[in-house]
C-alpha positions in Angstrom: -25.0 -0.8 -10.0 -23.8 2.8 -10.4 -25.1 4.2 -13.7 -21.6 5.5 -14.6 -20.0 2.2 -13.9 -22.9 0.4 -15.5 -22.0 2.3 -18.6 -18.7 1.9 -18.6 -19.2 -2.3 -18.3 -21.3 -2.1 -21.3 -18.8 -0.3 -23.5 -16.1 -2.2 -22.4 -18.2 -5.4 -23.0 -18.5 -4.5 -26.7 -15.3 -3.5 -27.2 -12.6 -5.8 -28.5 -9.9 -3.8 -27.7 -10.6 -3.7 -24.0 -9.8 -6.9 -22.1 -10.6 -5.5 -18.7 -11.5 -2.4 -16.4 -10.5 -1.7 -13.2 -11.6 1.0 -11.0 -9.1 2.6 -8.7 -9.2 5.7 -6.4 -11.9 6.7 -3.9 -14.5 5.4 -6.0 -13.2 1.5 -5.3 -12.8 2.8 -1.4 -15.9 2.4 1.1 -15.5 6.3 1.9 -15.8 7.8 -1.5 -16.9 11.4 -1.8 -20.7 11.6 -4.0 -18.4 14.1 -6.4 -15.8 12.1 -6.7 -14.5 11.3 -10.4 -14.5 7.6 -11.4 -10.4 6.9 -11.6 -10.8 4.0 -14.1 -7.5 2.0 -15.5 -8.3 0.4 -18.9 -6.4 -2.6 -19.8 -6.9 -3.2 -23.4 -4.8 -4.5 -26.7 -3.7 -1.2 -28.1 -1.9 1.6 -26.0 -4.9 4.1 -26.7 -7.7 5.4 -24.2 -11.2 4.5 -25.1 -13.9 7.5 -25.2 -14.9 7.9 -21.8 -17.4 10.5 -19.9 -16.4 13.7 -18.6 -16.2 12.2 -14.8 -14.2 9.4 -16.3 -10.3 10.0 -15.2 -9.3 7.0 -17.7 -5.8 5.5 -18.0 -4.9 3.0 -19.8 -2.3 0.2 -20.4 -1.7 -2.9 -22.6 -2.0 -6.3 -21.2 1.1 -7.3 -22.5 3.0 -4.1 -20.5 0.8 -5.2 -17.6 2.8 -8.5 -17.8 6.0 -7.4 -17.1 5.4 -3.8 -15.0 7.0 -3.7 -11.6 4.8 -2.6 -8.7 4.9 0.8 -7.7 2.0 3.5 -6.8 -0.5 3.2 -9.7 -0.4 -0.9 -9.4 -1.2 -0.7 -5.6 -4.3 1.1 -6.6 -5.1 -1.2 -9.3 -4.5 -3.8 -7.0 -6.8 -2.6 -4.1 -9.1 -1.5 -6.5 -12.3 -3.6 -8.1 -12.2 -5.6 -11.0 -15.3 -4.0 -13.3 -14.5 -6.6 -15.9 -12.0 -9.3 -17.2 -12.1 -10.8 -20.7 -8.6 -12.6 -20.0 -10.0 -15.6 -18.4 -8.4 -15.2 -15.3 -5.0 -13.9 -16.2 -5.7 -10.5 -14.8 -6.5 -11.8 -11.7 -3.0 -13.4 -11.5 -0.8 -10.6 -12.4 -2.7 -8.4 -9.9 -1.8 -11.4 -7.3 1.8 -11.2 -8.5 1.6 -7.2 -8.3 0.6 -6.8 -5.0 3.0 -9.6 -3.6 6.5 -9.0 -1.4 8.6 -11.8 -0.2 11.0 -8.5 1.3 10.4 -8.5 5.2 14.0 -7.7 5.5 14.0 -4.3 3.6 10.7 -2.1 5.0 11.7 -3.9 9.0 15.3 -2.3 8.9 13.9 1.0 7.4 11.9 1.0 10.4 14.5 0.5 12.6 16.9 3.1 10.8 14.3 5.5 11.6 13.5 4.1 14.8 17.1 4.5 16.1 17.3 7.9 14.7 13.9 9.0 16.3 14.9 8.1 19.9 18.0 9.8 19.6 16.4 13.2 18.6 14.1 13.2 21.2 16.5 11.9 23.6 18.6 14.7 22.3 15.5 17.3 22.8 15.1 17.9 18.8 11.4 17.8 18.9 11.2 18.3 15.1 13.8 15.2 14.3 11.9 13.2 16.5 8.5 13.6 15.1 9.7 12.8 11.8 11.7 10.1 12.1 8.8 8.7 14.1 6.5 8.8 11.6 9.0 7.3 9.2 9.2 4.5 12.1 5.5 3.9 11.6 5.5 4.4 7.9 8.0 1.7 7.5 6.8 -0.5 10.0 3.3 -1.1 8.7 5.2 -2.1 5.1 7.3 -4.4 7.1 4.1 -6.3 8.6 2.3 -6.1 5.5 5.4 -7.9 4.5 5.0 -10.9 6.9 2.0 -11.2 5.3 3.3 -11.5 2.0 1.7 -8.4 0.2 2.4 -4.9 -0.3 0.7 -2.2 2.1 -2.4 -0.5 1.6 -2.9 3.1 0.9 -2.4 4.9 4.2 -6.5 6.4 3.9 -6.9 2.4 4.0 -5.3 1.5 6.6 -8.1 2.5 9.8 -9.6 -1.0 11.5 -6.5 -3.3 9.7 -3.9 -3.2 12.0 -5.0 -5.3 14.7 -3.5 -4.3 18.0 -0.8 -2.0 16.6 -3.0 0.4 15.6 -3.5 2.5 19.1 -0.1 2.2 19.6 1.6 3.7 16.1 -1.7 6.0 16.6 0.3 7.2 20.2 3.9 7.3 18.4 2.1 9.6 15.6 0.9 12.1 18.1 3.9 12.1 21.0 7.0 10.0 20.3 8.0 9.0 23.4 10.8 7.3 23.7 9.8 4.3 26.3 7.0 3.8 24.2 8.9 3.4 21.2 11.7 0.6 23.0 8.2 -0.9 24.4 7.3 -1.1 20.8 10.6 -2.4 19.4 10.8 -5.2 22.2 7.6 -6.2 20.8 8.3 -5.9 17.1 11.0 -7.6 17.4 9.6 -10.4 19.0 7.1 -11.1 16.2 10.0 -10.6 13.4 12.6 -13.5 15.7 9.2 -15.6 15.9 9.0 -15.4 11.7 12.8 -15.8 11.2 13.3 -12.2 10.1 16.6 -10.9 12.5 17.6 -7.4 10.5 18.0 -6.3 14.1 21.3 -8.1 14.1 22.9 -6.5 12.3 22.7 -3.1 14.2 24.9 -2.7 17.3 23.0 -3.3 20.6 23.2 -0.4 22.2 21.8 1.6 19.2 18.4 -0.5 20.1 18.5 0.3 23.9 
């Protein structure tokens, strides 16, 4: 084990204040820097940061907050991040479950077609600039929305290489030149997959904005 990490169990192991440790950032990723700092969330029975060392970025937050927190940015890490320790018998585990869960298909796979729409009709309308952009919205959105199917929320875009499957050469093409038959080539077959799961936000746009 990492002499920093090993440290930082052993503290936490004597400490009655900390229920758990979680490391985050690119120290819990398979591509972390050697000089990378050690992102650490502390989850602990008093809203206070333990001492930590000086490559130690340490936040911190009460078990009891961590209850009832909404996901947003800083859970996602926690949740693709690595449980160092967990004094709560398994009750970490389950709000990180709950944390990194989505039941909304619906909401990231008509993003994608809002941009999708808006992307075709700037190129088609020679604004190169428009295009690009909305494109890469297109893609933003549309990995969420098959996360989504999945029934979690999406990894961190520097996590995302080797996940996608099939999709991945083709929103890597959309990112570099977004050509419009590639795009409708990539609808057709995006929507498929969403009729096949019952998910029809397509519907509700007109049909010609699709074509």
């Amino acid at each position: 084990m990492d002499a920093v990490i090993a440290e930082l169990v052993r503290d936490a192991e004597s400490d009655p204040e900390t229920l758990a440790v979680v490391l985050h950032g690119s120290r819990a990723a398979p591509h972390a820097h050697p000089d990378a700092d050690y992102d650490v969330c502390f989850i602990r029975a008093v809203d206070t940061k333990p001492a930590v060392a000086p490559v130690v970025d340490a936040a911190a937050i009460t078990l009891d907050e961590l209850r009832t927190i909404e996901p947003y940015w800083f859970t996602d890490g926690m949740v693709q991040g690595r449980v160092l320790l967990d004094k709560t018998e398994g009750e970490l585990v389950r709000i990180l479950a709950r944390l990194g869960a989505t039941e909304d298909v619906h909401g990231p796979y008509d993003a994608y077609l809002n941009a999708f729409v808006r992307g075709k009709a700037a190129a088609r309308g020679g604004d190169e600039l428009g295009a690009r952009l909305h494109g890469a919205d297109s893609v933003r959105h549309l990995v969420q929305a098959l996360a989504a199917l999945e029934g979690r929320r999406p990894l961190f875009h520097d996590r995302l290489a080797g996940t996608l499957g099939d999709w991945e050469p083709r929103l890597l093409a959309l990112l570099r030149e977004p050509e419009v038959d590639a795009q409708l080539a990539l609808y057709r077959d995006v929507r498929t997959l969403m009729e096949s799961r019952g998910v029809r936000a397509h519907d509700e746009w007109k049909g010609d904005q699709l074509r």
